[in-house]
C-alpha positions as CSV (number, residue, x, y, z in Angstrom):
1,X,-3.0,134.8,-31.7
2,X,-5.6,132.4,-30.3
3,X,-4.0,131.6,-26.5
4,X,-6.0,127.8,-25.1
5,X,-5.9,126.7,-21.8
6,X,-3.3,123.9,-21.2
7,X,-1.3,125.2,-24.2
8,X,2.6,125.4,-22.9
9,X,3.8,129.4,-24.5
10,X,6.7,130.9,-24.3
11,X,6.8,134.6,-23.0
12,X,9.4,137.1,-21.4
13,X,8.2,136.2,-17.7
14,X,8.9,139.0,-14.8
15,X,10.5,137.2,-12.1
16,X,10.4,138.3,-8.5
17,X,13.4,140.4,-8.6
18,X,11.8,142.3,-11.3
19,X,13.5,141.2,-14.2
20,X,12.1,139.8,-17.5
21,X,13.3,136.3,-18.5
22,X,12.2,133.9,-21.6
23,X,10.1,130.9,-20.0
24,X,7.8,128.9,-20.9
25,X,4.2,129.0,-18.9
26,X,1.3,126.8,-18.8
27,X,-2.0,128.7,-20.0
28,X,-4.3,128.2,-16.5
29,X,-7.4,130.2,-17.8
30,X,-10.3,129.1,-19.6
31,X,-10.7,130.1,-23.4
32,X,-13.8,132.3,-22.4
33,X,-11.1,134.8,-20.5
34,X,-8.6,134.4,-22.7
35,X,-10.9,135.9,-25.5
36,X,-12.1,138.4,-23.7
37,X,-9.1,139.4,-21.7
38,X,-6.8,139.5,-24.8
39,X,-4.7,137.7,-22.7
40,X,-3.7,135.0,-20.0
41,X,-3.2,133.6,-16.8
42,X,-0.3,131.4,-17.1
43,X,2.4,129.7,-14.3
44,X,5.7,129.5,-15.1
45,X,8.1,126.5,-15.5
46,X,11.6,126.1,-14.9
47,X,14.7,124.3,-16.0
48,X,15.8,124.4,-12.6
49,X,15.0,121.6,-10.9
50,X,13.8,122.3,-7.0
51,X,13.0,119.3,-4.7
52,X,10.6,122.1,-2.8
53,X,7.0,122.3,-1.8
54,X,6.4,125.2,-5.0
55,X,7.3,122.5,-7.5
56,X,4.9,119.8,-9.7
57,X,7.4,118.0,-11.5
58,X,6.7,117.4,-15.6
59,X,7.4,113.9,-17.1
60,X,6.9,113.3,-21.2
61,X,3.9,111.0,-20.9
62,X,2.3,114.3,-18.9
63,X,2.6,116.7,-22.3
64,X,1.4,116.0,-25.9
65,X,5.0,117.6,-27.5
66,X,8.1,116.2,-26.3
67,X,9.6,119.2,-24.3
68,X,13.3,120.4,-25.2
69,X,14.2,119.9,-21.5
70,X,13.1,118.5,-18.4
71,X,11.3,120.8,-16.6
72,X,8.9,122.0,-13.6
73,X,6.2,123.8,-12.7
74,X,6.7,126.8,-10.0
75,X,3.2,126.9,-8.7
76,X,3.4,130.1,-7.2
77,X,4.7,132.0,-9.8
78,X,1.4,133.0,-11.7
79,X,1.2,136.2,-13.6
80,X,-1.7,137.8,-16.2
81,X,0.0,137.9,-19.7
82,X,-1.0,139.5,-23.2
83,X,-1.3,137.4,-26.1
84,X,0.9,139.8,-27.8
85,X,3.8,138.8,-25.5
86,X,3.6,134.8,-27.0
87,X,6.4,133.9,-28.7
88,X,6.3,130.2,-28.9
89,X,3.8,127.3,-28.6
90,X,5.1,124.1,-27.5
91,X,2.0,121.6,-26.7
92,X,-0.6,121.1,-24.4
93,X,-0.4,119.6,-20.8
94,X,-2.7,116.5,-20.6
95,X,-6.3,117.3,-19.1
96,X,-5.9,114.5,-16.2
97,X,-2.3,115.9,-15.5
98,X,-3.8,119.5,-15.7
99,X,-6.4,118.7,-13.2
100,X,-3.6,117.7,-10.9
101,X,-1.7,120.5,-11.7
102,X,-4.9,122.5,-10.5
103,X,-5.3,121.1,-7.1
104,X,-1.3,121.6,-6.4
105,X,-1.6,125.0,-7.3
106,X,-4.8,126.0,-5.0
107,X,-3.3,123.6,-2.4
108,X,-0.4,126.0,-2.5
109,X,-1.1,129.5,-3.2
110,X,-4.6,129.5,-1.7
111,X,-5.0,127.3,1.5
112,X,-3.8,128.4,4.9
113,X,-0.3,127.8,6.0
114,X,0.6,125.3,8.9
115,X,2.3,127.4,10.3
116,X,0.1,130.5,10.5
């Protein structure tokens, strides 16, 4: 299965506490990778919605497909996935919105802490 960046895939996500859950992720690596990798970096997105610092909130006009519900990204949960585990597609992510989606994540997972 070809895997594009910005595609929305379903796969059986390990969460923190270890255990394996359906979710849709958004595919973060380029194409190039993905082909040679036989697989993915994707970041997950809840159901849940958090009012936190970890989350970039999804509307419609953001996705080409109408999701099934609302939803957000968790920009720190990021995890290297194999094609094999896809079992869904459900759209891209816009490139502008992607792009965003981007700097929120390096803004969060890479630069230093305030209060370090």
């Amino acid at each position: 299965m070809t895997i594009h960046q910005r595609e929305i895939v379903e796969v059986n996500f390990r969460l923190p506490g270890g255990e394996y859950l359906p979710h849709p992720v958004i595919v973060l690596s380029n194409d190039a990778v993905n082909d040679f990798e036989e697989g993915f970096i994707g970041v997950m997105l809840s159901t849940r919605v958090q009012d936190d610092d970890f989350s970039f909130h999804l509307t419609e006009d953001m996705l080409t497909h109408k999701p099934r519900n609302k939803g957000q990204v968790r920009c720190h949960l990021i995890a290297l996935l194999d094609d094999i585990e896809v079992t869904g597609k459900f759209g891209m992510i816009k490139q502008k919105y992607f792009e965003h989606l981007i700097d929120k994540i390096f803004e969060i997972v890479f630069l230093k802490s305030n209060d370090s």
